[in-house]
N, C-alpha and C positions, 0 to 999 in steps of 0.2 A: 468523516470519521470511519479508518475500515475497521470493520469488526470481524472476529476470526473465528470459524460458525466449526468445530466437529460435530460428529454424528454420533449419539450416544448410544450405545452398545453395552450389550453385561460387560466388556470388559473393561469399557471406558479407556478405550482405547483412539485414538482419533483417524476417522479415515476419510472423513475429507475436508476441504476447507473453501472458504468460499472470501468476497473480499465485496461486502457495503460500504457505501457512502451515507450518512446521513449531514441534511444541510438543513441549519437554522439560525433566525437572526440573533434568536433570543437564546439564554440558558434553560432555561424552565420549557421551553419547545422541543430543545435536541433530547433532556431526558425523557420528558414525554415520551419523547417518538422511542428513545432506547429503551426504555419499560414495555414501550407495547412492543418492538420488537423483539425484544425477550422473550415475552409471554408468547406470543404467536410461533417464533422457534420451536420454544417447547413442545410447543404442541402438535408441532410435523415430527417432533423426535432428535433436533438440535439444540446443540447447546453454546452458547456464547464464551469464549474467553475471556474473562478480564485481563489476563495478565499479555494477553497479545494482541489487546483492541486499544488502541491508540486514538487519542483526538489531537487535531489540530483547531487551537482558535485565533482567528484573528482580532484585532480589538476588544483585546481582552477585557472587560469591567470587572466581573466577580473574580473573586479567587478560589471558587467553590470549583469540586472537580465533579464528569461526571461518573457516577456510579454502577455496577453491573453485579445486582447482588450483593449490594453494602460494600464492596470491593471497589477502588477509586480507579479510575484509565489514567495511564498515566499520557501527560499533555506532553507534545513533541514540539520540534522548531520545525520539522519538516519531514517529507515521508514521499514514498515511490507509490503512486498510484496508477494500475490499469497504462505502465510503464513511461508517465509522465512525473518528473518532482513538482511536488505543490509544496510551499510557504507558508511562513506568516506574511511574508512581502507580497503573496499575489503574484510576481511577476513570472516572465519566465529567462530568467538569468541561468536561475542553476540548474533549470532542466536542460537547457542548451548544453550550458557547461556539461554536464552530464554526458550527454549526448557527443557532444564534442570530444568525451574522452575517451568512450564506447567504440566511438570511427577509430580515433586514433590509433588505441590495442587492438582492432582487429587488423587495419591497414600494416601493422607493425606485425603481426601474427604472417600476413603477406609475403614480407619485405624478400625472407628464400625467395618465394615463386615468381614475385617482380624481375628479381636478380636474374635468376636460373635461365640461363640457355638451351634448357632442355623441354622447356615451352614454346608454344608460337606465341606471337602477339594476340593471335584471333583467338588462343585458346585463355592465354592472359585477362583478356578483357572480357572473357565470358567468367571468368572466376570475381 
């Protein structure tokens, strides 16, 4: 679950952000651990977003969401972490995909300087 940590400030302005994971089997564990991280945040001088911490769960049982200050996370299909896609499937399909598409538009961003006769090869293949 990443959680989106600003720095509280008189102006309440956000100046920085940071990106947690917490992992648990259970429902009653993950909030656990997100109440004590709350409280320990606070207490260095950060503050938690609900509205930009996301959970993912896998086999889902409860319908219950978790909480961040009486405020609910809202539960995703999927999410970019530490620049890998994670699921509900586990697998890695669509971070490939992903990945896959990322080569594609840059190699396509290329395509002039492939072409271009105003390159060498040697200079090509170092790009």
């Amino acid at each position: 679950m990443p959680l989106a940590f600003s720095r509280l400030e008189e102006t309440e302005k956000t100046a920085t952000h940071a990106n947690v994971a917490l992992i648990s089997s259970r429902f009653n564990d993950l909030q656990e651990k997100t109440d004590r991280l709350v409280a320990i945040a606070g207490i260095v001088g950060l503050k938690i977003n609900p509205r930009k911490t996301k959970t993912l769960r896998m086999n889902r049982r409860r319908a219950d969401y978790i909480r961040i200050e009486g405020e609910e996370v809202e539960d995703v299909e999927s999410f970019v972490y530490l620049g890998s896609v994670l699921d509900k499937l586990g697998g890695t399909e669509a971070d490939i995909k992903r990945r896959l598409a990322l080569a594609r538009i840059a190699f396509t961003r290329l395509k002039n300087i492939w072409r271009s006769g105003r390159f060498s090869q040697k200079t090509k293949l170092r790009i």
